[in-house]
N, C-alpha and C positions, 0 to 999 in steps of 0.2 A: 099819354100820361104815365107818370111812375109809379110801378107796382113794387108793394113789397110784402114780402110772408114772414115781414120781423116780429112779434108779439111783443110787445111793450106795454106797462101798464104801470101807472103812479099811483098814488094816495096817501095820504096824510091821514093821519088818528092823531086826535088831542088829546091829552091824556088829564083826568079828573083826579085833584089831589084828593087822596087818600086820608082817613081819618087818622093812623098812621103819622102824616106828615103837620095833620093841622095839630097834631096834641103834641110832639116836637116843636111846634113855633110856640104854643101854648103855652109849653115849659121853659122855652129861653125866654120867653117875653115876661113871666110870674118870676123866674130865678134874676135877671139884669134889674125887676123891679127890687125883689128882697135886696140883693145884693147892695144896690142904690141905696133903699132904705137903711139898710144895717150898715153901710158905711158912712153915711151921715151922723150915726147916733155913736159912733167909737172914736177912738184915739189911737195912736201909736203905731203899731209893727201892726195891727190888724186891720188900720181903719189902711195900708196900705198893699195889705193883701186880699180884702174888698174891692178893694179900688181895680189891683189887677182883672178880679175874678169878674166882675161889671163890667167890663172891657174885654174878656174873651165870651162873655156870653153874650151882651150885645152886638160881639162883630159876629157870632155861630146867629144869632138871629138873622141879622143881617146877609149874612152868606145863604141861609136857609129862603129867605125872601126871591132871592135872584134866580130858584127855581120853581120860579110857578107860573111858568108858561112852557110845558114841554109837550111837544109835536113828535112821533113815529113817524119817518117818510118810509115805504115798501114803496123799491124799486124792482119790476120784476123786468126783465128783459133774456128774451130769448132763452126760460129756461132759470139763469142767475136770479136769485133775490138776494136784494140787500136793503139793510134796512140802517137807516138813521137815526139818530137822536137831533131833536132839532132845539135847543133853548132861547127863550126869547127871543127866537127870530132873529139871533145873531149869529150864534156856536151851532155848527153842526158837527156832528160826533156818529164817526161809523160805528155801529154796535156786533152786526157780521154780516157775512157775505155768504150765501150757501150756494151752490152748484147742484143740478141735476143729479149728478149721478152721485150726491153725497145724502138726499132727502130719500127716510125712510119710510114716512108716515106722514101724511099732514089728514088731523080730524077732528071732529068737534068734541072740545073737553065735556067729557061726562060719555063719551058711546062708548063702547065697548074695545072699540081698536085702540082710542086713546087711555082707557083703563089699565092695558098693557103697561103703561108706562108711569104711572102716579105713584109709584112705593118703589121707583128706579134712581137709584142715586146720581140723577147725571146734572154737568152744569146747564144752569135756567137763565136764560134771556126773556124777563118781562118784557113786549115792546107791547102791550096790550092798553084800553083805554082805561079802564078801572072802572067803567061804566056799565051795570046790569042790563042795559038793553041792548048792548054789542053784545053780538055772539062770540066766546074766545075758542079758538080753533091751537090745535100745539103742534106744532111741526119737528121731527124728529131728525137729527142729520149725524151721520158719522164725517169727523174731519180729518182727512187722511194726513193733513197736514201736522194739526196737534195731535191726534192720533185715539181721539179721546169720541164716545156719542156727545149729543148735548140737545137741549130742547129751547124750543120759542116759543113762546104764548104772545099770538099776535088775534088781530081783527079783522081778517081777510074779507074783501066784499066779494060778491059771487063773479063779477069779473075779473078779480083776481084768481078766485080757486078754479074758474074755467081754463083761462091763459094756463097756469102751472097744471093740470090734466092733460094738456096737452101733451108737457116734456114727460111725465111722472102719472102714467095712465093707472096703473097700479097701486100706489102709495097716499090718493087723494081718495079720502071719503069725504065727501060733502053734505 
């Protein structure tokens, strides 16, 4: 039989729309209705710049609609995490790709190692669920590429934070 000593490990996180997002549908759906209304009850050069504005707030409804099924994939392989965007189960969308030897930290938000880093102005990758019962863990990485730190706030399961302990024995508090 074939052996292998690869570490690979998948998961998907659904991600829970945000209040946030539902009071942005709330407001295009309340402005496409005014809009509708007060174009009705006008005339002239206005009843046709209603018109416009009804028609770009119900297509921003409408485009706002088409994100409410979004999936986090973490791939972790050998070390590599990469993590997706997945939209309705059609579009998937790399969001980054981190490497071993670029992760500085990975901990649970709120302990003390992660404190470090909360009043740090560095680029944030939400790939987290928006859920209070997932634990969110932030992972820290320098990218030698862009040249720049940056963070992630993901939802790591403990088969994940094992696998990555592995590569990054020092950098993982769990």
């Amino acid at each position: 039989m074939f052996e292998s000593n690869d570490t690979f490990v998948e998961e998907a996180v659904k991600v829970v729309e945000s209040g946030a997002m539902k009071a942005k549908k709330l407001c295009l759906l309340a402005a496409t209705l005014l809009f509708c209304v007060a174009m009705i009850s006008t005339t002239g050069i206005i009843k046709t710049i209603l018109a416009i504005l009804t028609i770009v707030a119900g297509l921003s409804y409408c485009w706002i609609l088409g994100y409410k099924n979004i999936e986090y994939e973490y791939d972790y392989t050998n070390g590599s995490l990469e993590i997706a965007k997945i939209i309705n189960n059609e579009k998937r969308k790399k969001v980054v790709s981190i490497e071993p030897s670029e992760v500085k930290l990975v901990a649970a938000v709120g302990t003390n190692e992660s404190l470090k880093y909360d009043h740090v102005n560095l680029k944030t990758y939400d790939c987290s669920s928006n859920q209070e019962v997932d634990k969110d863990y932030i992972l820290v990485a320098h990218s030698e590429a862009k040249g720049y730190d940056f963070k992630v706030i993901f939802n790591p399961s403990e088969k994940l934070l094992n696998a990555m302990s592995k590569y990054n024995k020092h950098e993982i508090y769990a």
